[in-house]
N, C-alpha and C positions, 0 to 999 in steps of 0.2 A: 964924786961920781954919782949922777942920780941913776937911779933905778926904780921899778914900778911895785909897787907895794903888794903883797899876797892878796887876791881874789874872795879869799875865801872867808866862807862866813866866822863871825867868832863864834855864834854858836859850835862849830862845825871845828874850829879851833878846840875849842873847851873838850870834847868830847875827843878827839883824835891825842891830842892831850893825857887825857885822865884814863886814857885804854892802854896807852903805849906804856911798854916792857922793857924795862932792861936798862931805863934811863933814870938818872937820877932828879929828881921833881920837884920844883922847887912849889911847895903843896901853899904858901901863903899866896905867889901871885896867881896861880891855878883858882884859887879861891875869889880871887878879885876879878878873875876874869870870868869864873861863872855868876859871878854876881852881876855883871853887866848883860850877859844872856839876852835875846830876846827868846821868852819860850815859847813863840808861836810856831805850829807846826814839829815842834822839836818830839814832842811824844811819839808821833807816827813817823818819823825820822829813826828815831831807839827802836819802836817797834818793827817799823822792815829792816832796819839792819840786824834782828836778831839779837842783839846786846843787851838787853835791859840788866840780867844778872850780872855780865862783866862791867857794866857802869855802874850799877849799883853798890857793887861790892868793892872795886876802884875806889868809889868815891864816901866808902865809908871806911876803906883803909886809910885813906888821905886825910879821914877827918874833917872833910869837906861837902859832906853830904847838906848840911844847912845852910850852904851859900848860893846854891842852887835858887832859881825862882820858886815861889810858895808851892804855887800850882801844878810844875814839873816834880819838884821833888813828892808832894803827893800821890801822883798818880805815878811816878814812879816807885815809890816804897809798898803801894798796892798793887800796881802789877808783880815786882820781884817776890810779894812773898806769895803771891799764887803760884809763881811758876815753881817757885820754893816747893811749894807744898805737893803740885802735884810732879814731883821729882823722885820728892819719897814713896809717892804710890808707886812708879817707875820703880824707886828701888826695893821695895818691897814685892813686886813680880819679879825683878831682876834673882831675887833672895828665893822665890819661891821656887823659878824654875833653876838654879843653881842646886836647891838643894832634891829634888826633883832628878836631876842628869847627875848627880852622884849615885842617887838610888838606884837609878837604869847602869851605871859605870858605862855612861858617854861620858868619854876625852870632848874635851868642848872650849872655846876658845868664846872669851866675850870681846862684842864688837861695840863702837861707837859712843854712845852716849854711856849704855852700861859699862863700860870698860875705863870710861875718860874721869869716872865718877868712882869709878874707885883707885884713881893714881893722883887722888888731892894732892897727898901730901907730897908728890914727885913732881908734877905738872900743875903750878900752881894755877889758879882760875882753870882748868881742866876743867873742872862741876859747874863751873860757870855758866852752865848752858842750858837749853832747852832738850829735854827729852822725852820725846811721846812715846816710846816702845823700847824694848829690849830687842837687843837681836844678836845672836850669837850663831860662830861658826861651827859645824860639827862635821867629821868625816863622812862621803859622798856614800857608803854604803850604810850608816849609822841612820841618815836623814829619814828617810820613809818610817824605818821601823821605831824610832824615835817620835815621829809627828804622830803614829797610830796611839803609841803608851802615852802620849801626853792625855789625849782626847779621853782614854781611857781612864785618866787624873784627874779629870772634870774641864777640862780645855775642849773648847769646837771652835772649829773650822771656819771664819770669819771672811770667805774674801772679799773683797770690795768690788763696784759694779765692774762688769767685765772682765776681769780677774782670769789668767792662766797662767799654766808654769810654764808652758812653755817662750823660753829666751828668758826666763827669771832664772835666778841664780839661788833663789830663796823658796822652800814652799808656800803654800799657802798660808797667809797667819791665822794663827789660835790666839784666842779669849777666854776667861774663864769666868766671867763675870765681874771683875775687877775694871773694865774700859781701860786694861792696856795692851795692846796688842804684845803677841811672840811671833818671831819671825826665827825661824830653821836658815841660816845658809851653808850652801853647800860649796859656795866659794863669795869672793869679794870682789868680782865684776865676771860680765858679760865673755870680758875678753882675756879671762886665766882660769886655764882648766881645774876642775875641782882638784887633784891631787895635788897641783902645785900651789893653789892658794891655801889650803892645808901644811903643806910641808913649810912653807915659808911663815905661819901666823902659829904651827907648835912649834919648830925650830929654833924661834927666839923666843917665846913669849916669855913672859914671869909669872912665878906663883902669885894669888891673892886672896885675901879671905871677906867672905862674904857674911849676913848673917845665916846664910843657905851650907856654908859650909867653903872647902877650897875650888877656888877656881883659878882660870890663866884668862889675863890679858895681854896684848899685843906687845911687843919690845917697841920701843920709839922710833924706829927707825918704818917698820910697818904701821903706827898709828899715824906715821906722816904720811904715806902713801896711801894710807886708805881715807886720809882726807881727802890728797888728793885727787884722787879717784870718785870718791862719791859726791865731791863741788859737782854741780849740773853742768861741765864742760862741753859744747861751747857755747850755751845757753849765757846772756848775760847776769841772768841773776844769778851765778856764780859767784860776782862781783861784791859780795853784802860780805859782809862783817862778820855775821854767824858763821860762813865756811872758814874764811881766814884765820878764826879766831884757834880753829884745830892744830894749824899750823903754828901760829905765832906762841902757844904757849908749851910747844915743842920745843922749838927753840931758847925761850926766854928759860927753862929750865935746865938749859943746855946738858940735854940729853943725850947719849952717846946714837951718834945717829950716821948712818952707815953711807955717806953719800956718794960714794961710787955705784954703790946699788941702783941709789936714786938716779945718777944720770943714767946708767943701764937704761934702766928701767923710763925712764923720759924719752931715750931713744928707742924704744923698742914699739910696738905696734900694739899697748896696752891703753893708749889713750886718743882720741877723735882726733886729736889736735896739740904736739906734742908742743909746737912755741906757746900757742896760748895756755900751758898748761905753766909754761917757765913764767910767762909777763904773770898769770895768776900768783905764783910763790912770790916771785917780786914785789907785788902787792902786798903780801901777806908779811916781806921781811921787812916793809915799812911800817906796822907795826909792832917792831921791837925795838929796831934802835937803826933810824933813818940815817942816822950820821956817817955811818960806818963806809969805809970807803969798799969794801969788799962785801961780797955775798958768797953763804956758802958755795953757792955753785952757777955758774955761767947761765945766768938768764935772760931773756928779753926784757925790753924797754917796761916799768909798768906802769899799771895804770894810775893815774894822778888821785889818788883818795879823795883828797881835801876838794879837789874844784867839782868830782861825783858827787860828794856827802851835800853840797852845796848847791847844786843843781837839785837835789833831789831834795832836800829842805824846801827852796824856791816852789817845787812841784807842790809840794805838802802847804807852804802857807796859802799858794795862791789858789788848791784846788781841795781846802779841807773842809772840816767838819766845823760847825758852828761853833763848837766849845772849844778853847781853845788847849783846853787838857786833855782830852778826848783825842786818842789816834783814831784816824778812819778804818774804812773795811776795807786794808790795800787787796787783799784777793776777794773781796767780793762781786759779784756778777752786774752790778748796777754799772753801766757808763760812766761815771763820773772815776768807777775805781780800774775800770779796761782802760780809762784815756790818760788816768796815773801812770799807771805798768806801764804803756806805751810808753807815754813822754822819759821814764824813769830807764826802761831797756835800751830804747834806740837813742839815746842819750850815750849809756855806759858802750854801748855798740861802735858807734861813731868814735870816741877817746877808742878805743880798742881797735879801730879800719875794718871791722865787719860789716859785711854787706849787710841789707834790711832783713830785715825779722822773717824766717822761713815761712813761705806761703803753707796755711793750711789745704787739705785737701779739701776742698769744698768747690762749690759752683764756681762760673770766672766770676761774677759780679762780686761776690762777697772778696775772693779772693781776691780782685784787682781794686775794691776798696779797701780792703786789710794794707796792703800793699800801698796804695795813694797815702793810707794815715801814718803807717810807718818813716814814708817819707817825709811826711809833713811836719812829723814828729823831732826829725832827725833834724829838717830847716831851723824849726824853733829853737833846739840847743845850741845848734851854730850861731844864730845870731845871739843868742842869750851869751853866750861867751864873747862877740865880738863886744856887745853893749857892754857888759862887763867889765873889758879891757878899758874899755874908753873912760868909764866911769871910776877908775880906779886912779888913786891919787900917784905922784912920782914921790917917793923921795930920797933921802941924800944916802 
């Protein structure tokens, strides 16, 4: 029986590959197939999906870091160990203000990146990750009087342009000279009232020890939901690899993880958009172990990784930077990097049946050109997949 052969790029193979969890790897042909790579555009591929750490360190588990193209693995060993480095700055404020909220006797609960970094050894590749700030929970009557003694610690009051609290869940963040932000929250979304997001994140958490002293991070069951929760739902860039990545190595550590709560809590009025919230986990459980015929819990259809990761490579060779090791500036302000976003959102938009990219408030012209290029954007992908199909071989 013939059949049509996968779509998808082998770069984009190689790395979907060498990320997934929980499968056993056969690390010689993984090896051979990074070695056939083309690495163009691949740097700025790692770089917007956030991974560079979880490939990096994958691919020096596997011992296959040197089969890599010259030029990717270079620029990839200098980017991870910057992110490395400025991780421990991260953790050295995470330290300072830990031991700081013992001094004050704030009950305090770490969130996020501080927290995911210190469950190495439970959640593997958990540190995996990119960390610009600390930010931790503390009781909604703690918070003010808390944000006042910090400042009085040598921390001020940083916000950024435009900056209020009010509909933040967080105060303002503090700085102390170090370039890492603290962030106060006083719960963990917009839409759970501070004593309940308190009660549920001390109620399980677990002890941990810092160089600050002891602290509590999340129970697993709440580091899941506050991934999910803080992916940019229903925003397409959701969709990257750095959200996922909270989720899948929840999992792959098969963590005791309380999922009746989670469906509760999926059904309940805590999230914009509770299907696309299940096709996102979907996503994210193809990253462990795709085989599996069952998912922990009843979700929607998700969304296809491999033929995104491959679009969006497409996007990067044909719209990058001269150098071909050199990721571009996906979030910078130049056109060349707004007509990327675009083509790369209303791409993941379309696989996912969302409408076009929410109109900004601005005048109609701008607005009804935002809108035309959305569109235009969205034509492109569809035919790039029907081209795609055609051009793809059959076999047996």
């Amino acid at each position: 029986m013939r059949r049509q052969a996968s779509p998808i790029d082998p770069a984009v193979e190689a790395v979907l590959q060498t990320l997934r969890l929980g499968a056993e790897v056969d690390a010689a042909g993984l090896a051979r197939r990074w070695a056939a790579v083309d690495p163009a555009g691949l740097a700025a591929l790692v770089e917007y999906e956030g991974c560079v750490l979880w490939l990096y360190q994958r691919l020096q588990e596997l011992h296959i870091l040197g089969a890599a193209p010259t030029e990717f693995v270079e620029w990839l060993s200098a980017r991870a160990h910057r992110l490395m480095a400025y991780n421990l700055v991260v953790d050295a404020q995470r330290d300072q203000l830990v031991r700081l909220l013992n001094e004050f006797r704030v009950p305090h609960v770490l969130l996020k990146g501080a927290a995911r970094r210190l469950m190495a050894d439970v959640h593997a590749y958990g540190s995996a990750r990119t960390t610009t700030d600390v930010d931790v929970l503390v009781p909604h009557e703690f918070a003010g009087p808390t944000w006042a003694r910090l400042q009085s610690a040598g921390f001020v009051s940083t916000p950024g342009p435009g900056f209020t609290c009010e509909g933040h869940f967080h105060l303002p963040p503090l700085r102390n000279g170090g370039g890492v932000a603290v962030e106060l929250h006083t719960s963990t979304s917009t839409f759970v009232p501070a004593p309940v997001a308190w009660e549920r994140m001390r109620g399980s958490a677990r002890v941990a020890q810092c160089q600050g002293g002891p602290t509590q991070v999340p129970s697993a069951t709440e580091l899941l939901w506050h991934g999910i929760t803080h992916a940019p739902l229903p925003h397409a860039g959701a969709f990257r690899i750095r959200y996922f990545q909270d989720a899948a190595v929840n999992w792959a550590a098969r963590a005791e993880i309380d999922w009746d709560q989670i469906s509760t809590r999926l059904a309940s009025l805590e999230l914009p958009d509770p299907i696309l919230a299940r096709r996102w986990l979907g996503t994210a459980w193809n990253l462990v172990q795709p085989d599996r015929s069952t998912r922990p819990i009843g979700t929607a259809s998700a969304l296809h990784l491999g033929r995104a990761l491959t679009w969006r490579l497409t996007v990067f060779r044909r719209f990058g930077e001269a150098r071909s090791d050199a990721a571009p500036q996906v979030w910078g302000p130049r056109l060349v990097s707004r007509g990327r976003r675009l083509l790369i959102d209303e791409a993941t938009r379309a696989e996912l049946g969302l409408p076009l990219i929410p109109q900004p408030r601005t005048a109609f012209a701008p607005r009804a050109g935002r809108r035309l290029a959305a569109a235009a954007a969205g034509v492109c992908y569809r035919g790039w997949c029907t081209l795609r199909r055609a051009q793809t071989p059959m076999e047996e």
